[in-house]
DRENZADO-264854 format. One line per field, with one value per residue: residue in one letter; y, x, z of N, C-alpha, C, O in turn. Coordinates in steps of 0.02 Angstrom, whole numbers, plus 50000, padded with zeros to 5 digits. Example, Ala and Ser with C-alpha at 12.3 -4.5 7.8 and 13.67 -1.06 7.14 Angstrom:
! residues 2
code = A, S
n_v = 49716, 49888
n_u = 50660, 50642
n_w = 50390, 50354
ca_v = 49775, 49947
ca_u = 50615, 50684
ca_w = 50390, 50357
c_v = 49835, 50002
c_u = 50660, 50645
c_w = 50390, 50394
o_v = 49834, 50057
o_u = 50712, 50670
o_w = 50423, 50402
! end
This chain:
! residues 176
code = X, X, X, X, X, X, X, X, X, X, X, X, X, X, X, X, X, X, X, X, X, X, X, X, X, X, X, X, X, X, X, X, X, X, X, X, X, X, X, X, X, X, X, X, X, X, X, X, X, X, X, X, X, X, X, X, X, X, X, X, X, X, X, X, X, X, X, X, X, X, X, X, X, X, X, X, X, X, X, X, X, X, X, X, X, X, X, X, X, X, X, X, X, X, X, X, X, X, X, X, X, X, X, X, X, X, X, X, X, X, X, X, X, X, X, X, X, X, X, X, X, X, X, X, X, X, X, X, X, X, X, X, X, X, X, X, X, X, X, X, X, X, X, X, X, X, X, X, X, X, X, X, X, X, X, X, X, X, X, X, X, X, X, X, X, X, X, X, X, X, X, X, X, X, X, X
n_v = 50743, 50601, 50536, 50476, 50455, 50559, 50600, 50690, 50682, 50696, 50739, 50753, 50686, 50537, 50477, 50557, 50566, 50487, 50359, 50255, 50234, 50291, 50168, 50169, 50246, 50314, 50418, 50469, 50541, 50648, 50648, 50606, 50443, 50390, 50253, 50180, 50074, 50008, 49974, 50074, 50198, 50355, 50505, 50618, 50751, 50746, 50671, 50584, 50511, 50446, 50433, 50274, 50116, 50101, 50052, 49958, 49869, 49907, 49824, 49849, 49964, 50077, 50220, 50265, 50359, 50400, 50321, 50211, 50097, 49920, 49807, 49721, 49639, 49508, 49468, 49499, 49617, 49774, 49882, 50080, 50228, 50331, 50322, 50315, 50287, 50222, 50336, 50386, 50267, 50121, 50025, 49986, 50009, 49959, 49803, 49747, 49611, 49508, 49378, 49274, 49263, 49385, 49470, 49574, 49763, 49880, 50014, 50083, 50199, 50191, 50053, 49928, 49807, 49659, 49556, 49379, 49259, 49139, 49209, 49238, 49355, 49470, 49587, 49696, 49821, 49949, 49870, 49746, 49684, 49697, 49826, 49954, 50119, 50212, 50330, 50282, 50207, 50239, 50213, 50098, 49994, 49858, 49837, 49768, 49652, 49583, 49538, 49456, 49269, 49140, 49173, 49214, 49320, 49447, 49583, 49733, 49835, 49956, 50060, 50205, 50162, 50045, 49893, 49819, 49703, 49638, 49469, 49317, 49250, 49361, 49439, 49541, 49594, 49664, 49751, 49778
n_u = 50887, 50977, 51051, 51149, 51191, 51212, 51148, 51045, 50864, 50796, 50618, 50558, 50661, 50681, 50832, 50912, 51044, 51044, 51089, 50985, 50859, 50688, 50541, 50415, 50293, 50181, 50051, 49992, 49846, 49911, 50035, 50166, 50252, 50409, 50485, 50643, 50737, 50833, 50781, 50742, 50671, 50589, 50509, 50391, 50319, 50178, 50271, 50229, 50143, 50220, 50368, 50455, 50511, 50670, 50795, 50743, 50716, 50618, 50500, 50364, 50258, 50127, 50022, 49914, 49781, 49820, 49930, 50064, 50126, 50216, 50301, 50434, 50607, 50595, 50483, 50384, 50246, 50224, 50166, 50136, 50136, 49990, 49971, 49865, 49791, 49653, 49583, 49605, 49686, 49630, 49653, 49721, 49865, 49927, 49875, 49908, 49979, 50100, 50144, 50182, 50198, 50168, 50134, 50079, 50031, 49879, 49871, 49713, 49582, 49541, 49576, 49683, 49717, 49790, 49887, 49924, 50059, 49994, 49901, 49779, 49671, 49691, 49629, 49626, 49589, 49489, 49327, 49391, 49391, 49270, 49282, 49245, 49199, 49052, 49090, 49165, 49122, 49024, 49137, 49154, 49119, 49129, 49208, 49329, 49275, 49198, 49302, 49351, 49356, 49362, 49436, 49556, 49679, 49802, 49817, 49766, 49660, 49654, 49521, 49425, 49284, 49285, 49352, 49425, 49475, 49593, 49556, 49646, 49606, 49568, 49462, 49370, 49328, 49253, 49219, 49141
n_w = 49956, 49948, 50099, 50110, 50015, 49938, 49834, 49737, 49712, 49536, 49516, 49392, 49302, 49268, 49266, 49332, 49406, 49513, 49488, 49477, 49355, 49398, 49423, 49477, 49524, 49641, 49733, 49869, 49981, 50043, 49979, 49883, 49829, 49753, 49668, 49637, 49528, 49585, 49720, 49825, 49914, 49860, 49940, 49941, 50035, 50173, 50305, 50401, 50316, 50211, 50246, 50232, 50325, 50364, 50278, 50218, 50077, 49909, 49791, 49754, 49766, 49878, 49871, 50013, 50085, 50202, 50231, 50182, 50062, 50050, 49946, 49989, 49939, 49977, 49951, 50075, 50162, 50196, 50278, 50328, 50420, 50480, 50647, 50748, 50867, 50826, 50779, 50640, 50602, 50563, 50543, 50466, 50430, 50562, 50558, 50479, 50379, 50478, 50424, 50277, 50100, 49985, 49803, 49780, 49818, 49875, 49930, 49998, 50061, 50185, 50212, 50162, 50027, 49969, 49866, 49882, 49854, 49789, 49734, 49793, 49876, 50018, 50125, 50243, 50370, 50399, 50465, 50495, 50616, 50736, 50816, 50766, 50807, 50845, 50758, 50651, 50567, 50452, 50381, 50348, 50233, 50177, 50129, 50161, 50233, 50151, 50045, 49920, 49921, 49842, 49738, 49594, 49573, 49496, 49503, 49615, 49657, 49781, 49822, 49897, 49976, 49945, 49826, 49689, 49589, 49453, 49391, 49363, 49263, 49177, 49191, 49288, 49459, 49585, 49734, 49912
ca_v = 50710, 50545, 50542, 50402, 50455, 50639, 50607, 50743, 50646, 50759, 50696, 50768, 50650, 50448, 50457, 50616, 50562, 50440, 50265, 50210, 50236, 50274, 50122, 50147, 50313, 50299, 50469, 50477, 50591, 50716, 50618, 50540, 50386, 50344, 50188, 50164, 50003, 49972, 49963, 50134, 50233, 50425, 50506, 50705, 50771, 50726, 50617, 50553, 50458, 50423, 50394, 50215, 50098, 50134, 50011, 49902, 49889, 49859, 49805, 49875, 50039, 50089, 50279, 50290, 50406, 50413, 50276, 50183, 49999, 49896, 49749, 49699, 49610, 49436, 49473, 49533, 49661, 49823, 49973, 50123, 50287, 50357, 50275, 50361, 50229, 50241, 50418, 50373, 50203, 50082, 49951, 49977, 49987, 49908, 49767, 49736, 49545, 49492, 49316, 49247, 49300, 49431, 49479, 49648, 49793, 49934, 50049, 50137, 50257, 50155, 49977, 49883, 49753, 49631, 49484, 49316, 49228, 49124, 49243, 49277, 49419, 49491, 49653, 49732, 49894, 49971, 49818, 49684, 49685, 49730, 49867, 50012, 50148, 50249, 50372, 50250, 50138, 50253, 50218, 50026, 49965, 49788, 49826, 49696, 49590, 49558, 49519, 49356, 49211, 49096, 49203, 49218, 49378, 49450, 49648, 49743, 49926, 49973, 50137, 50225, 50103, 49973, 49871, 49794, 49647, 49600, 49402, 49291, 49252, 49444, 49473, 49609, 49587, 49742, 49732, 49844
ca_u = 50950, 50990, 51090, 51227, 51252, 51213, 51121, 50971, 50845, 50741, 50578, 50558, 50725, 50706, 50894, 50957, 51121, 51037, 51094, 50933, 50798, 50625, 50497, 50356, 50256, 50115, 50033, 49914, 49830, 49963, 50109, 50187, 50329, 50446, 50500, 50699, 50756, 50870, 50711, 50759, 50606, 50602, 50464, 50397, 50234, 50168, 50308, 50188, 50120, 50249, 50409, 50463, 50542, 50707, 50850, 50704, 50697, 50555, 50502, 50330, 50247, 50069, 50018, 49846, 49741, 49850, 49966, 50080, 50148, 50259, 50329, 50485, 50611, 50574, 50384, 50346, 50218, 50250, 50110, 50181, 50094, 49953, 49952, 49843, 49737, 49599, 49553, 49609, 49719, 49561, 49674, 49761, 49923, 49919, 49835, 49961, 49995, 50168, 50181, 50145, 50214, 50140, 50152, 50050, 49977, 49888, 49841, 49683, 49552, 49544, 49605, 49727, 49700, 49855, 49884, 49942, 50065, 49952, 49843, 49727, 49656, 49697, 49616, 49625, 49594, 49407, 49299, 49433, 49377, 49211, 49296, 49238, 49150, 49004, 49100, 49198, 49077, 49030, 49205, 49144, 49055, 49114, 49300, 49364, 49228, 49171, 49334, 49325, 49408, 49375, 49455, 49609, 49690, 49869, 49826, 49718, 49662, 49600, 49488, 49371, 49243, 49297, 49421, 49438, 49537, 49607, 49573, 49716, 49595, 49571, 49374, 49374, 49274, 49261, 49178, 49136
ca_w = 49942, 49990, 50139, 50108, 49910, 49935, 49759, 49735, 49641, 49508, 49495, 49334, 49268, 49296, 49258, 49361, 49397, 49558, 49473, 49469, 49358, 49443, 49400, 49474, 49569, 49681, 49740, 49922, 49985, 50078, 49989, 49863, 49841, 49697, 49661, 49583, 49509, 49635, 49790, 49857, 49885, 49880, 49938, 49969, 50063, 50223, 50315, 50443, 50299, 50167, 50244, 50234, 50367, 50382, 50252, 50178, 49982, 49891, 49737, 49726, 49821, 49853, 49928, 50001, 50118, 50260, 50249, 50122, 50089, 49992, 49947, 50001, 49908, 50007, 49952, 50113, 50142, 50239, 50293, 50393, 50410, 50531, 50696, 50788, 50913, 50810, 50751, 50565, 50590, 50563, 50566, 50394, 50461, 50623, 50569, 50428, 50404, 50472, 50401, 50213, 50051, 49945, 49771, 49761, 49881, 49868, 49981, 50004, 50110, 50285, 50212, 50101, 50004, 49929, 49844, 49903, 49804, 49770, 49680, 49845, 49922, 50096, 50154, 50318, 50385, 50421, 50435, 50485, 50683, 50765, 50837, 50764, 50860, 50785, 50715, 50601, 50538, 50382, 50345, 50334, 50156, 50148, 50073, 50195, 50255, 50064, 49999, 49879, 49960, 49781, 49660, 49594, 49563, 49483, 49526, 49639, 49712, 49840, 49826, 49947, 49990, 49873, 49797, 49637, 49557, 49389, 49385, 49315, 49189, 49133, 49215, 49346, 49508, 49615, 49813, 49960
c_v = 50646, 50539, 50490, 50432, 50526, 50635, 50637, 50685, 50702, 50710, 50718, 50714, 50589, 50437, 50535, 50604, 50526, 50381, 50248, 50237, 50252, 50218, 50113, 50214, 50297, 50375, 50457, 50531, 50659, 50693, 50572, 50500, 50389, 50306, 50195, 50084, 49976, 49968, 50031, 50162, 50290, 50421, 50580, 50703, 50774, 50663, 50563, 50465, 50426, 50392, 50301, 50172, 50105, 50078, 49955, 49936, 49869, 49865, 49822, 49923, 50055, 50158, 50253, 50331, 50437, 50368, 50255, 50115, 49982, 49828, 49717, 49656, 49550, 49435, 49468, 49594, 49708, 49861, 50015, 50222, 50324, 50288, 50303, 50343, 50265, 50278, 50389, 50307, 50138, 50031, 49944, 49964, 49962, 49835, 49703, 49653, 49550, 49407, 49307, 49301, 49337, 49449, 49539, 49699, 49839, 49959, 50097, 50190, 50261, 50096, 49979, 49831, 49718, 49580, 49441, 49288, 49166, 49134, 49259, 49331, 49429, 49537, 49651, 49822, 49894, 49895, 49749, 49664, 49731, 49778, 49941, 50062, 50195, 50313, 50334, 50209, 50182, 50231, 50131, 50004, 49911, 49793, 49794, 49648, 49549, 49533, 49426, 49304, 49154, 49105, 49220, 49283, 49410, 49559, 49665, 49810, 49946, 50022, 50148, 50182, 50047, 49949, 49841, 49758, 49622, 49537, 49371, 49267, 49318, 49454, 49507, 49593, 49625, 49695, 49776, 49898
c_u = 50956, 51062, 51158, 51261, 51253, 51191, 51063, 50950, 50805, 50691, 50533, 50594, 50725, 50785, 50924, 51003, 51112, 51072, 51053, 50874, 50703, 50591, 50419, 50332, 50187, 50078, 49972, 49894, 49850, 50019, 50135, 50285, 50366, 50490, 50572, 50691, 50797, 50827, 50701, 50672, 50598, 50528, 50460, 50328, 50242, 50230, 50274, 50178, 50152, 50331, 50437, 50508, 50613, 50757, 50810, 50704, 50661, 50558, 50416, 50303, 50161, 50043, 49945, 49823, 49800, 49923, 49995, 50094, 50176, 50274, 50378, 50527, 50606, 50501, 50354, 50307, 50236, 50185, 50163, 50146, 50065, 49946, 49918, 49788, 49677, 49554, 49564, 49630, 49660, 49598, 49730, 49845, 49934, 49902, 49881, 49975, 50078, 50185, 50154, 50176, 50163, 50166, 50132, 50009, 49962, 49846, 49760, 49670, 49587, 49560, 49650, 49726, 49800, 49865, 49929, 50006, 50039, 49894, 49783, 49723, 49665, 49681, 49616, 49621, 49506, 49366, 49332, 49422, 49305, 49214, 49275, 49190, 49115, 49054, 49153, 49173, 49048, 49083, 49200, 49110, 49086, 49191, 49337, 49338, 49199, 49204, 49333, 49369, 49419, 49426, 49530, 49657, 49753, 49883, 49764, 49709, 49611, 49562, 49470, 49344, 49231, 49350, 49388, 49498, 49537, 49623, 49634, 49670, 49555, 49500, 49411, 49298, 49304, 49202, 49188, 49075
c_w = 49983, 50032, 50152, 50042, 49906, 49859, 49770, 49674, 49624, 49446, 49442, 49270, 49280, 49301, 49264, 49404, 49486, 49534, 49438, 49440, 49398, 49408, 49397, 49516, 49584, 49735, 49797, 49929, 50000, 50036, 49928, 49868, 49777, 49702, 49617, 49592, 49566, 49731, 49825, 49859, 49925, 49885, 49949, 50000, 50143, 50267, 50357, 50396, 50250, 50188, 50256, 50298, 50334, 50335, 50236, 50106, 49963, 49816, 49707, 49780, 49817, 49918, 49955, 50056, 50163, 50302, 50187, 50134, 50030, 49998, 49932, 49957, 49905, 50004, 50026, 50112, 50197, 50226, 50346, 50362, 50463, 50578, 50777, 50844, 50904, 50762, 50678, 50536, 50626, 50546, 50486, 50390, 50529, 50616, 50492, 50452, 50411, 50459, 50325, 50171, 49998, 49873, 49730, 49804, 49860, 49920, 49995, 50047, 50173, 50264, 50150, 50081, 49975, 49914, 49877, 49848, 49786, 49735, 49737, 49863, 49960, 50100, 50216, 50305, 50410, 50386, 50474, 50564, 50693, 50806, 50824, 50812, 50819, 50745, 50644, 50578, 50486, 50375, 50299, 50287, 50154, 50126, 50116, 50189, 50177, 50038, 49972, 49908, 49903, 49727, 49663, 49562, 49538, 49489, 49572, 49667, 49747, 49843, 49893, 50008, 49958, 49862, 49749, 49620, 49503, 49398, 49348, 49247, 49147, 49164, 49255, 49388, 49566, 49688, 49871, 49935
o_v = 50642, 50537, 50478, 50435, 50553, 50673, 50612, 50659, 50745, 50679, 50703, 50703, 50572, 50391, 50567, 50642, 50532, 50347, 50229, 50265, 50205, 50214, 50084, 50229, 50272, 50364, 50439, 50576, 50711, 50722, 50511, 50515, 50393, 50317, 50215, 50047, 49919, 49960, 50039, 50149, 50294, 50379, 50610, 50658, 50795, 50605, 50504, 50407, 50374, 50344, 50281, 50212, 50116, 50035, 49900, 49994, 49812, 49897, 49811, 49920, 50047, 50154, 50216, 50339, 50494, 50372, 50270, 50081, 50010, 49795, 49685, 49622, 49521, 49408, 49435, 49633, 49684, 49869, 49996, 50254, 50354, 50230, 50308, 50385, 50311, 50261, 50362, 50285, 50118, 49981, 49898, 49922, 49929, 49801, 49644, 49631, 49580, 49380, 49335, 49360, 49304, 49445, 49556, 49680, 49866, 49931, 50157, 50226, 50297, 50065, 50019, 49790, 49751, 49540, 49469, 49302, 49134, 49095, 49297, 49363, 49378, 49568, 49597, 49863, 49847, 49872, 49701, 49613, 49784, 49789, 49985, 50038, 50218, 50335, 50367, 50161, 50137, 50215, 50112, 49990, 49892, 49744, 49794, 49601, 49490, 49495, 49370, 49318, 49122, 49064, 49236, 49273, 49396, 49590, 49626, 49836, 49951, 50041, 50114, 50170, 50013, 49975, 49832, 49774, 49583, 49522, 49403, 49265, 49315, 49510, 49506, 49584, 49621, 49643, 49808, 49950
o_u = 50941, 51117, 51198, 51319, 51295, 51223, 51026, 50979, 50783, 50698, 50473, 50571, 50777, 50805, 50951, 51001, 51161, 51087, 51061, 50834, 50672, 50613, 50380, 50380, 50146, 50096, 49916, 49914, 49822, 50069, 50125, 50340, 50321, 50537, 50564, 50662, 50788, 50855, 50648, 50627, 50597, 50489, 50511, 50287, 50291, 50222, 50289, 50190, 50124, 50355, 50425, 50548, 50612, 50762, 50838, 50696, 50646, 50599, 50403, 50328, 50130, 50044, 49917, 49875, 49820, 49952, 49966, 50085, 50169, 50262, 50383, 50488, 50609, 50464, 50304, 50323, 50263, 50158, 50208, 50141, 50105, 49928, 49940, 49746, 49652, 49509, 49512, 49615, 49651, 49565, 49766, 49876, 49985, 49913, 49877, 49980, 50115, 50234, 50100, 50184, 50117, 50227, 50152, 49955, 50002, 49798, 49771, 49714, 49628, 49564, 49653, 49737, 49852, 49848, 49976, 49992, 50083, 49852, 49739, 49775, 49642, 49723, 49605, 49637, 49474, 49366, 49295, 49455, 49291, 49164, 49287, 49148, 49139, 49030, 49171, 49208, 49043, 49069, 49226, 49053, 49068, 49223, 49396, 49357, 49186, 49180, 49321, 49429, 49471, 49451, 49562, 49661, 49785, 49936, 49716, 49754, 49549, 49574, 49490, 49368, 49181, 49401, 49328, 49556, 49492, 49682, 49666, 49693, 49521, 49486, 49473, 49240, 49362, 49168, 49240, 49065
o_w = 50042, 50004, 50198, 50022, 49871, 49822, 49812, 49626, 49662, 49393, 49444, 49215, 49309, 49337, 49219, 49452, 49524, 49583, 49380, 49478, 49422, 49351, 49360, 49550, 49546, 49792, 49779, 49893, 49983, 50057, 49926, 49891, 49735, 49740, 49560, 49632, 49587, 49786, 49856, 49819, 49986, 49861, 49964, 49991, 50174, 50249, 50350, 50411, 50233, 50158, 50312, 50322, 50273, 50378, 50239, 50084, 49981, 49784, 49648, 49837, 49764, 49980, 49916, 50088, 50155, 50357, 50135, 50185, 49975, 50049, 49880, 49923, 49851, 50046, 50035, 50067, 50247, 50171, 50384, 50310, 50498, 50564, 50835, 50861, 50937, 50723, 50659, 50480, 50684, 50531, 50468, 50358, 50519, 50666, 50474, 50509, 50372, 50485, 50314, 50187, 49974, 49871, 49674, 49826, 49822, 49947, 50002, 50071, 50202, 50317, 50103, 50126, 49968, 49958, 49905, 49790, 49757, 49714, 49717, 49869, 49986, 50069, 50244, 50262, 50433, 50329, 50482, 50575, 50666, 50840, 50866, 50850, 50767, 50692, 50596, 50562, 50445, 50317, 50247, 50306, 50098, 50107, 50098, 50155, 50166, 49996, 49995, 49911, 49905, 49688, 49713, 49502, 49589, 49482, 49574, 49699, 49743, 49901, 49940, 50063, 49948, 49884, 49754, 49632, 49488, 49410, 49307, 49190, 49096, 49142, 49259, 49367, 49588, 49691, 49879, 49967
! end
């Protein structure tokens, strides 16, 4: 229940007597989010890794491994999740940009990738510092250090050991 409207949402019902529509659902690994029209964003599972900062609205949502992220309605980007110096937080949320507008994130394994408005790439997370220590360097295939710096992009997801991006002119170029 949401604690201001005392509205139960039923995430069965986009229109169970919340207001707002859901728009958009994003599912991690312990956890997922849903997205209403009005930025709100419910979530169930793991709270560690799904609840959201605290009276931010967003306008798009992305679960992944251990962490989530969104994007604000001032196209800022947000991560918030595992912060565990180290053990799992390979920099995905920690490492989170705080300046520059964004216009898409998604979350994966150990990194996040997100667009620019400008149509660029940004990843961080495993990869994004020479920090890792042997036991986190499988975690590392290139899904940062690889990402395309030419290309121009209008979606993107982050998997595993990979990411992938739908160009603005419709090709798809994947890396990591």
């Amino acid at each position: 229940a949401d604690p201001t409207t005392g509205c139960v949402l039923v995430y069965d019902d986009p229109n169970s007597g919340c207001g707002d529509g859901i728009i958009q659902i994003s599912a991690g690994s312990a956890h997922t989010l849903a997205l209403q029209s009005n930025g709100t964003v419910y979530w169930w599972g793991v709270k560690t890794y799904a609840e959201p900062p605290e009276g931010v609205l967003f306008q798009q949502i992305s679960g992944g491994k251990s962490h989530s992220c969104g994007i604000d309605m001032d196209n800022e980007v947000h991560c918030w999740g595992i912060k565990d110096e180290g053990n799992w937080d390979l920099g995905q949320v920690t490492l989170t940009p705080t300046e520059g507008k964004y216009s898409y994130v998604s979350a994966g394994y150990v990194h996040t990738c997100a667009i620019k408005e400008d149509g660029k790439a940004h990843c961080w997370g495993a990869g994004s510092e020479d920090t890792l220590t042997d036991s986190q360097k499988p975690y590392e295939k290139g899904q940062v250090t690889l990402t395309p710096t030419d290309a121009l992009f209008k979606e993107i997801g982050a998997g595993h050991g990979h990411s992938c991006g739908l160009k603005v002119d419709g090709s798809v170029q994947c890396w990591g």
